[in-house]
MDTraj code that builds the backbone (N, CA, C; nanometers):
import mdtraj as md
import numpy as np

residues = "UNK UNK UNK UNK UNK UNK UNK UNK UNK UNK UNK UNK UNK UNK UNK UNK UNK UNK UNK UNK UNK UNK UNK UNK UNK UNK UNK UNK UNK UNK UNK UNK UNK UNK UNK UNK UNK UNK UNK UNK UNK UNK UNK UNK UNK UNK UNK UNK UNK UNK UNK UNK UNK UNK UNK UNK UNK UNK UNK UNK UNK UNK UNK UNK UNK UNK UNK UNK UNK UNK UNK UNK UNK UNK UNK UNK UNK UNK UNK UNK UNK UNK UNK UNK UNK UNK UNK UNK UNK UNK UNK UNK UNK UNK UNK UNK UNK UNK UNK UNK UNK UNK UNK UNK UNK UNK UNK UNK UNK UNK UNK UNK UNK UNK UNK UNK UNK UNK UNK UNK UNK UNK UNK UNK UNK UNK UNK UNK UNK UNK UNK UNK UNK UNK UNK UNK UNK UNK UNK UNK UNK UNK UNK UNK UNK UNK".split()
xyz = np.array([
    [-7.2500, -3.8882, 2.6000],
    [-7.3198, -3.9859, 2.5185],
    [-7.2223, -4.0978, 2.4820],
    [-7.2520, -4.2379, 2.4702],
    [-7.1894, -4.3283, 2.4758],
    [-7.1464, -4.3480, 2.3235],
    [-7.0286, -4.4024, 2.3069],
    [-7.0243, -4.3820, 2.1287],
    [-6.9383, -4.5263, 2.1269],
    [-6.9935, -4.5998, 2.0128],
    [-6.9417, -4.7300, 1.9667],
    [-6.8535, -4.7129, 1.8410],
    [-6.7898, -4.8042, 1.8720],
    [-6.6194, -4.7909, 1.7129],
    [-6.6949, -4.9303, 1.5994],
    [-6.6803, -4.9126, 1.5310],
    [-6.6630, -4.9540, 1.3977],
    [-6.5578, -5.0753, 1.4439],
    [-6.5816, -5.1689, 1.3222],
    [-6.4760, -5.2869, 1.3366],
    [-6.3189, -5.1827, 1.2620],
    [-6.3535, -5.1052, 1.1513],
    [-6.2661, -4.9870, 1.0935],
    [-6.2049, -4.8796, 1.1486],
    [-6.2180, -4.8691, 1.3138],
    [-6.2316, -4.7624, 1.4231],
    [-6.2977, -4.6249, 1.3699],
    [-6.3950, -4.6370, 1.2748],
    [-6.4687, -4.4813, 1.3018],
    [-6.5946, -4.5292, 1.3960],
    [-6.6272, -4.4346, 1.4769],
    [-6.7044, -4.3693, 1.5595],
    [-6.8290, -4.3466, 1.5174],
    [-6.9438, -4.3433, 1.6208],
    [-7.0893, -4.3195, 1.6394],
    [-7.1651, -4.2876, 1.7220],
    [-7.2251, -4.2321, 1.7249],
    [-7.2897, -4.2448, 1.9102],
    [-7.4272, -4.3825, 1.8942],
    [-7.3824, -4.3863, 2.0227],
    [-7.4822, -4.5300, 2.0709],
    [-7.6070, -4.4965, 2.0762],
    [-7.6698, -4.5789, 2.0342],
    [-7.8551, -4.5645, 2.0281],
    [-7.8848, -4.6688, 2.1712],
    [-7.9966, -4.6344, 2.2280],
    [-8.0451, -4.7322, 2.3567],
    [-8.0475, -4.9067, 2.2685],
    [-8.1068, -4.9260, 2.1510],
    [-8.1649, -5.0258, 2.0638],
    [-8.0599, -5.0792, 2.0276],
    [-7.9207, -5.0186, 2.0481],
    [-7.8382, -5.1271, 1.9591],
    [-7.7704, -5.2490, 2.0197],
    [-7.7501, -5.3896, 1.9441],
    [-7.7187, -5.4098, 2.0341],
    [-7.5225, -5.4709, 2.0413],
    [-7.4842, -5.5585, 2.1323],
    [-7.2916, -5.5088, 2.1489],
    [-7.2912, -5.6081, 2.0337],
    [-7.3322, -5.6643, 1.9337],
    [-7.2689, -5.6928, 1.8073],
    [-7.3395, -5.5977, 1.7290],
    [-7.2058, -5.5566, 1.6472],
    [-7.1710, -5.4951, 1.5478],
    [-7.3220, -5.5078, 1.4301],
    [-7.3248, -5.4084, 1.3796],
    [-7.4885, -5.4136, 1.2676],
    [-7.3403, -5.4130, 1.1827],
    [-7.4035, -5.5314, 1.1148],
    [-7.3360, -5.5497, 0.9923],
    [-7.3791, -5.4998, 0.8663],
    [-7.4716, -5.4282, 0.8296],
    [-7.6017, -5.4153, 0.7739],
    [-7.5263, -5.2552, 0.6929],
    [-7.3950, -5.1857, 0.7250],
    [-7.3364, -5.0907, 0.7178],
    [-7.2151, -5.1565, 0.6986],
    [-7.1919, -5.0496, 0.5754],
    [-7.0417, -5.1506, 0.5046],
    [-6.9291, -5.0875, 0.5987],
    [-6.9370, -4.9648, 0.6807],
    [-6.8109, -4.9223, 0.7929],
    [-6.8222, -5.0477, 0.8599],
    [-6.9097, -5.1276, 0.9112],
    [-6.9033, -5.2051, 0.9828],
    [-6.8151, -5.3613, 0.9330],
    [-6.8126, -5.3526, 0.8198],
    [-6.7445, -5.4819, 0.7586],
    [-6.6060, -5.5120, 0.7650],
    [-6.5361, -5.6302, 0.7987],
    [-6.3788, -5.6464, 0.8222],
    [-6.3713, -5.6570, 0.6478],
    [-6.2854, -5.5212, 0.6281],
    [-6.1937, -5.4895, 0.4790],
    [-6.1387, -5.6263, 0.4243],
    [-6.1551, -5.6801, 0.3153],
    [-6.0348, -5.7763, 0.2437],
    [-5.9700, -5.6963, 0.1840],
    [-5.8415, -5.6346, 0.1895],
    [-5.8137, -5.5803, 0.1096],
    [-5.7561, -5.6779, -0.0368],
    [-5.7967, -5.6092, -0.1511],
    [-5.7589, -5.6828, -0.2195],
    [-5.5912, -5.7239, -0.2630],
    [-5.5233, -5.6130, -0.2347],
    [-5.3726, -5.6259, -0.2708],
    [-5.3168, -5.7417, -0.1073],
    [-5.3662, -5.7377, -0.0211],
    [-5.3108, -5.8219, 0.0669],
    [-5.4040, -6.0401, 0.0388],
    [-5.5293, -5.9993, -0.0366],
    [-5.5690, -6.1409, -0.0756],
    [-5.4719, -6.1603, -0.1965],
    [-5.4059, -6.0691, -0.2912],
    [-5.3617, -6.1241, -0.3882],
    [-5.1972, -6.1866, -0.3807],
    [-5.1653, -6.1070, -0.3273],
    [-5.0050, -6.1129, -0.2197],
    [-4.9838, -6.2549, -0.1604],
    [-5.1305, -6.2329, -0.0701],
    [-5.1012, -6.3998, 0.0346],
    [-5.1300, -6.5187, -0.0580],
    [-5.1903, -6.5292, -0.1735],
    [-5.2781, -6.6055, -0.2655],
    [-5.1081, -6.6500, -0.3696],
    [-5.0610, -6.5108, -0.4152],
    [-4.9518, -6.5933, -0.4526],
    [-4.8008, -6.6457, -0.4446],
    [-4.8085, -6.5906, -0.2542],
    [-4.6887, -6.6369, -0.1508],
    [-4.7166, -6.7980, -0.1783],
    [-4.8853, -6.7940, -0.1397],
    [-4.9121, -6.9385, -0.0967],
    [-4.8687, -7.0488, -0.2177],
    [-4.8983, -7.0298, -0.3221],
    [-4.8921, -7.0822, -0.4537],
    [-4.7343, -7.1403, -0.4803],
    [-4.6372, -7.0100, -0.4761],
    [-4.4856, -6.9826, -0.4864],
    [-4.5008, -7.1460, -0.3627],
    [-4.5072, -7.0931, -0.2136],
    [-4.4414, -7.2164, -0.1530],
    [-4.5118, -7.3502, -0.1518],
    [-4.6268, -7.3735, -0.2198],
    [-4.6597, -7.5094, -0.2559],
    [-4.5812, -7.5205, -0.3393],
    [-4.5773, -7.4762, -0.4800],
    [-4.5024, -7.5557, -0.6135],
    [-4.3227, -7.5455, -0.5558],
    [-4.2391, -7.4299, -0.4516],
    [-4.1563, -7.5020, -0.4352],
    [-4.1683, -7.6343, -0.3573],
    [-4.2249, -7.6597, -0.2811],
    [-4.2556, -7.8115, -0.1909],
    [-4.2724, -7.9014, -0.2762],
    [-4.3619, -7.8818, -0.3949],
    [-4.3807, -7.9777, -0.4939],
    [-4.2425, -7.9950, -0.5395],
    [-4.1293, -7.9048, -0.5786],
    [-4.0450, -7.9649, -0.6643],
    [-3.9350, -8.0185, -0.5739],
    [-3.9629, -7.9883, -0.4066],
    [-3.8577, -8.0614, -0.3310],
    [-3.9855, -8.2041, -0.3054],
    [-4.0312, -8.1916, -0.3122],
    [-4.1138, -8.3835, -0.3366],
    [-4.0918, -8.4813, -0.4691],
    [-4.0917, -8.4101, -0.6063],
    [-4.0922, -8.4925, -0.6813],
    [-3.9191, -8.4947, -0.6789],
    [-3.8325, -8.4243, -0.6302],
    [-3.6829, -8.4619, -0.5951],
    [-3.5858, -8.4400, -0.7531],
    [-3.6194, -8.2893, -0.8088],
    [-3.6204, -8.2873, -0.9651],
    [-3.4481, -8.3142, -0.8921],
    [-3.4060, -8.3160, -1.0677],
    [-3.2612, -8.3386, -1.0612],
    [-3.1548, -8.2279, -1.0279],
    [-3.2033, -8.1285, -1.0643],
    [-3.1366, -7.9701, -1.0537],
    [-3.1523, -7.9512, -0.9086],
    [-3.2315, -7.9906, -0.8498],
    [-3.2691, -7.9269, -0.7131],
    [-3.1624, -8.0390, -0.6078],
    [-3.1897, -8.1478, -0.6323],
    [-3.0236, -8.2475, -0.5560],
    [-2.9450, -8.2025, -0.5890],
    [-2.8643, -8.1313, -0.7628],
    [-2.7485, -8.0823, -0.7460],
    [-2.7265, -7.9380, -0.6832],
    [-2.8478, -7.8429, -0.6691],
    [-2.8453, -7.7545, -0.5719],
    [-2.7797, -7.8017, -0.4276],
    [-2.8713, -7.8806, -0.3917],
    [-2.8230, -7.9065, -0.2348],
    [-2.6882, -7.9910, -0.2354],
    [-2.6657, -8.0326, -0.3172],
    [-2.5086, -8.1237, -0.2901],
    [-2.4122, -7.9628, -0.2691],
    [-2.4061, -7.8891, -0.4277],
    [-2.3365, -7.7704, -0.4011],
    [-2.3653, -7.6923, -0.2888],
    [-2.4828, -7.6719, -0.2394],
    [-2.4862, -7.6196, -0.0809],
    [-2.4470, -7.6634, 0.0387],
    [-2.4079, -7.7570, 0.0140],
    [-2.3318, -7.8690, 0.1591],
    [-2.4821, -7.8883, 0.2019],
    [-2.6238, -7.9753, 0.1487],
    [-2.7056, -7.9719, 0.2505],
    [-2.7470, -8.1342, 0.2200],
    [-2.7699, -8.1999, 0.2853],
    [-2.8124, -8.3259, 0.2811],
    [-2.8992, -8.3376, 0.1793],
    [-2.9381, -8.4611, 0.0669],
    [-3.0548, -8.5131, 0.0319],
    [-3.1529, -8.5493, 0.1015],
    [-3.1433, -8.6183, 0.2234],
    [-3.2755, -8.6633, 0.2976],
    [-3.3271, -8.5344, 0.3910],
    [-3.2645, -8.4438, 0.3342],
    [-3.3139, -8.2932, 0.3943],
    [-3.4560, -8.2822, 0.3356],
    [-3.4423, -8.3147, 0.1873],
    [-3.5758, -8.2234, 0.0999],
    [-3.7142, -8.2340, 0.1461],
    [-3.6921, -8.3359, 0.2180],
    [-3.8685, -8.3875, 0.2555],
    [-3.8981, -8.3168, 0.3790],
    [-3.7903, -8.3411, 0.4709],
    [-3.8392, -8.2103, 0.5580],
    [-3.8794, -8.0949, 0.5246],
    [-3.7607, -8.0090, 0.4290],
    [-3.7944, -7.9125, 0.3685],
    [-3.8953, -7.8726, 0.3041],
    [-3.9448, -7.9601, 0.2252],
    [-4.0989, -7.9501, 0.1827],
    [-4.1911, -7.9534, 0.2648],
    [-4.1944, -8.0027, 0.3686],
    [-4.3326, -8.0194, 0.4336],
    [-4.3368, -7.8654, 0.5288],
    [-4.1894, -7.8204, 0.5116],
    [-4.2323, -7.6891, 0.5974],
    [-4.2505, -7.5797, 0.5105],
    [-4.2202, -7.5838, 0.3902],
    [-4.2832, -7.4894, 0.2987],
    [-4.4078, -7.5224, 0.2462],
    [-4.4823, -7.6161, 0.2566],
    [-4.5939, -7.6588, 0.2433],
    [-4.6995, -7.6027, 0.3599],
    [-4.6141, -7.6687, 0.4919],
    [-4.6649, -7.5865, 0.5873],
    [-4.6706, -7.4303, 0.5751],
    [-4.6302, -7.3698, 0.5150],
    [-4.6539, -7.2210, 0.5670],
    [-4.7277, -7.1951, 0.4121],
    [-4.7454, -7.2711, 0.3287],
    [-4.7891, -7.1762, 0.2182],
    [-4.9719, -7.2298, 0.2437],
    [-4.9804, -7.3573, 0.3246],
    [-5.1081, -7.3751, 0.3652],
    [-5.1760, -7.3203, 0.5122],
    [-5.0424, -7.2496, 0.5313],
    [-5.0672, -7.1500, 0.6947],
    [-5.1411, -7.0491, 0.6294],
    [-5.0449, -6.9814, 0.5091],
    [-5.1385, -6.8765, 0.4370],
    [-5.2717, -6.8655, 0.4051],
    [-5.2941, -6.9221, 0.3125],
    [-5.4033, -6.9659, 0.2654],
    [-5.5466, -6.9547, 0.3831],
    [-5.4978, -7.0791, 0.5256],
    [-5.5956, -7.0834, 0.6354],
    [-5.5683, -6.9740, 0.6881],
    [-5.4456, -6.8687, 0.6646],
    [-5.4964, -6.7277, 0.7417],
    [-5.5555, -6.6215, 0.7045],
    [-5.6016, -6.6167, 0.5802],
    [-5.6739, -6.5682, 0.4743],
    [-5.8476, -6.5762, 0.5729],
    [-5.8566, -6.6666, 0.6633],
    [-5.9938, -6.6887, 0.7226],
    [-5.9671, -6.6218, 0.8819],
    [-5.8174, -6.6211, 0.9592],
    [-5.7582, -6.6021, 1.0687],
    [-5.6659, -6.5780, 1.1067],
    [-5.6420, -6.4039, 1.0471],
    [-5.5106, -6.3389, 1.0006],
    [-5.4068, -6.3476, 1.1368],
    [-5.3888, -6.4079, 1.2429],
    [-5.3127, -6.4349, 1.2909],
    [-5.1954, -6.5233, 1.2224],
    [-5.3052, -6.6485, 1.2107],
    [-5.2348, -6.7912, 1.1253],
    [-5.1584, -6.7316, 1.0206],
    [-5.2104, -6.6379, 0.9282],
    [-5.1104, -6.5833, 0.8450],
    [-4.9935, -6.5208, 0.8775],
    [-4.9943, -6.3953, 0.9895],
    [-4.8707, -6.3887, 1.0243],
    [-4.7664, -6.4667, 1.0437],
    [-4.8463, -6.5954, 1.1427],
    [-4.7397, -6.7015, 1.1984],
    [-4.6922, -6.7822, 1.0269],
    [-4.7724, -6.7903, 0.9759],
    [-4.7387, -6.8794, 0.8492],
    [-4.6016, -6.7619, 0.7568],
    [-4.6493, -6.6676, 0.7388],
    [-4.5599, -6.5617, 0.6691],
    [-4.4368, -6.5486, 0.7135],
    [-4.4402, -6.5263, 0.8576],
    [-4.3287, -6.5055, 0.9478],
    [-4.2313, -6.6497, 0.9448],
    [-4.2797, -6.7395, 0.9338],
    [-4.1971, -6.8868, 0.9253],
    [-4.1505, -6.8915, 0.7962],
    [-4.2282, -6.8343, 0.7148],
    [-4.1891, -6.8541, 0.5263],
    [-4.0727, -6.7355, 0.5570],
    [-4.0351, -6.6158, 0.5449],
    [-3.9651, -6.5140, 0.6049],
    [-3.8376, -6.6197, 0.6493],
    [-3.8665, -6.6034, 0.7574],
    [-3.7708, -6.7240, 0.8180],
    [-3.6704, -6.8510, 0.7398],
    [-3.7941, -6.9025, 0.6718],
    [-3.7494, -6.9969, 0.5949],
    [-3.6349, -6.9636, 0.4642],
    [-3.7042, -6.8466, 0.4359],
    [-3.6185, -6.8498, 0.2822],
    [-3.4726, -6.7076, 0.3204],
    [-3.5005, -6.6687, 0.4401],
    [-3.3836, -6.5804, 0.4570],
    [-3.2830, -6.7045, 0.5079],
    [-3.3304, -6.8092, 0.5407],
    [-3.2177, -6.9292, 0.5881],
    [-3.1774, -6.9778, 0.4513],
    [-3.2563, -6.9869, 0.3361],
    [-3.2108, -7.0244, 0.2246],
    [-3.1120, -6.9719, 0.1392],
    [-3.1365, -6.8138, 0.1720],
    [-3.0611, -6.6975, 0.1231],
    [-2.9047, -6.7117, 0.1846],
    [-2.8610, -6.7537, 0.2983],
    [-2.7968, -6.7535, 0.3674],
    [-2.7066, -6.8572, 0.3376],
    [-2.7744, -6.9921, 0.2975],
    [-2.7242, -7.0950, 0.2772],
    [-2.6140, -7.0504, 0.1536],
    [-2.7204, -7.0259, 0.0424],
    [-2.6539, -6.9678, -0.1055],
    [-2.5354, -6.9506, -0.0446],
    [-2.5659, -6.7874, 0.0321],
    [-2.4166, -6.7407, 0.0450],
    [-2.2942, -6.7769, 0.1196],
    [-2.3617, -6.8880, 0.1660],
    [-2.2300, -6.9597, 0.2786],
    [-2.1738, -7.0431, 0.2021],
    [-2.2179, -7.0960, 0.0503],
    [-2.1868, -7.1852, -0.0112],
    [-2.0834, -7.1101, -0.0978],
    [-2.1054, -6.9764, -0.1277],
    [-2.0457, -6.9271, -0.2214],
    [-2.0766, -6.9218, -0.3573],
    [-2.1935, -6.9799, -0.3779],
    [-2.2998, -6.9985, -0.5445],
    [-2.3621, -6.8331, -0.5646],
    [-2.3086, -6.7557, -0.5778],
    [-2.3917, -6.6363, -0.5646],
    [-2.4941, -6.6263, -0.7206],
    [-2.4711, -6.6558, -0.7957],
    [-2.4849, -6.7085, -0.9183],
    [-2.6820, -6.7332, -0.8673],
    [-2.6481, -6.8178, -0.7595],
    [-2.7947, -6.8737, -0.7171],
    [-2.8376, -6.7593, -0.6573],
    [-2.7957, -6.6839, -0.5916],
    [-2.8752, -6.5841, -0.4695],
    [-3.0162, -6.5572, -0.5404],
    [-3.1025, -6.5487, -0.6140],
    [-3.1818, -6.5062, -0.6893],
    [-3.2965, -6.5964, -0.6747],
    [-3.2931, -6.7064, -0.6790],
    [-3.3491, -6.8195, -0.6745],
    [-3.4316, -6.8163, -0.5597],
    [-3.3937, -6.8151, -0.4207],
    [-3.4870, -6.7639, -0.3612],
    [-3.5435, -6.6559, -0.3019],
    [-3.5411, -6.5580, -0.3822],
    [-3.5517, -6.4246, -0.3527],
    [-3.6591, -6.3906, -0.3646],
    [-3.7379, -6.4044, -0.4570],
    [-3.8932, -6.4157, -0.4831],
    [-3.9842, -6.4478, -0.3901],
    [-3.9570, -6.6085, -0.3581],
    [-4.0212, -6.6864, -0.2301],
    [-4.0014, -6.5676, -0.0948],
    [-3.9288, -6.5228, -0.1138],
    [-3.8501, -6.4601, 0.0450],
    [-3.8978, -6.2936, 0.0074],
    [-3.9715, -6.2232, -0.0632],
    [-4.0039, -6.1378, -0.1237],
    [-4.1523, -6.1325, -0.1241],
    [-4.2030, -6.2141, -0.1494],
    [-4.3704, -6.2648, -0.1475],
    [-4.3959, -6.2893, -0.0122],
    [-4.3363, -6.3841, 0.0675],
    [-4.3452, -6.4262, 0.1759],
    [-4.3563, -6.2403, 0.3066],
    [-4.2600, -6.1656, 0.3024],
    [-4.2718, -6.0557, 0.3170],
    [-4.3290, -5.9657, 0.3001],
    [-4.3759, -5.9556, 0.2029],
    [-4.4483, -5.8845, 0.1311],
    [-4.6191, -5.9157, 0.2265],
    [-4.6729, -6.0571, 0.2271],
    [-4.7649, -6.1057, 0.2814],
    [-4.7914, -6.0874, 0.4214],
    [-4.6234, -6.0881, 0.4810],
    [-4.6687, -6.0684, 0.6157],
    [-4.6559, -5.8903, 0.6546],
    [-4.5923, -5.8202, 0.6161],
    [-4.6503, -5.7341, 0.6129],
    [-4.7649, -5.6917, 0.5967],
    [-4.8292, -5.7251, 0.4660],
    [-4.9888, -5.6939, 0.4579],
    [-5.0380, -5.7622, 0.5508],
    [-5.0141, -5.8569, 0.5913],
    [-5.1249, -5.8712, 0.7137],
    [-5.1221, -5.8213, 0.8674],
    [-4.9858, -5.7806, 0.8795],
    [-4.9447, -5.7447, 1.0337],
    [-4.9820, -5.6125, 0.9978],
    [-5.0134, -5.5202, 0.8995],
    [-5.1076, -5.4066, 0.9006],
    [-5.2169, -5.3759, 0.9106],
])
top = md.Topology()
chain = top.add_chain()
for i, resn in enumerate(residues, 1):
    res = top.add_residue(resn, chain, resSeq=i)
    for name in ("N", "CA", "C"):
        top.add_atom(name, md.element.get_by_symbol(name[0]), res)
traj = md.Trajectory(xyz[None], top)
């Protein structure tokens, strides 16, 4: 007897009447939100907008960050637009959990380069600072690559 999977992989046997989309009409049949992975990606996404915001409005603490890091000023705007980018990767992968991985996985990326920076600078004082971002960001892509 022919047996059809669940979007959840449990099992059924096939009726002649059904047809190859999924009866949604049965909550086994529904793609899970889980809620701890919407709340995770919801406030990765948040964390890397408002940092983008504060490398846009160009606060004053954040130039003397990057001077003590050896990193350029006309860095920040790049920098923002790619933490912007991934915290609005999130968000749109919330609809197309691929996009989230790729968005998570770049935030990941992003703030273990930040982490790195700290410590090449020798500010350990800072290491903390982006640990959160780089913590959330992880945290997110995990929940979704599960």
């Amino acid at each position: 007897m022919p047996v059809v999977l669940g979007v959840n992989g449990t099992r059924r046997p096939a009726t002649s009447t059904m047809s190859p989309v999924a009866d949604h009409s049965k909550p086994e049949d529904l793609i899970p939100m889980h809620t701890t992975y919407l709340i995770v990606t919801v406030l990765a996404a948040a964390a890397a907008l408002a940092a983008a915001l504060v490398d846009v409005v160009r606060a004053d603490w954040v130039r003397e960050n990057m001077r003590h890091y050896g990193i350029a000023p006309w860095t920040l705007t790049p920098l923002a637009l790619i933490k912007a980018a991934g915290g609005l990767g999130l968000l749109a992968g919330l609809a197309y959990r691929p996009l989230a991985i790729a968005a998570a996985a770049g935030l990941v990326l992003y703030f273990l380069a930040a982490e790195f920076t700290v410590l090449r600078s020798r500010r350990y004082a800072d290491l903390s600072y982006p640990l959160p971002y780089l913590l959330l960001a992880a945290a997110s892509l995990g929940l979704a690559a599960a």
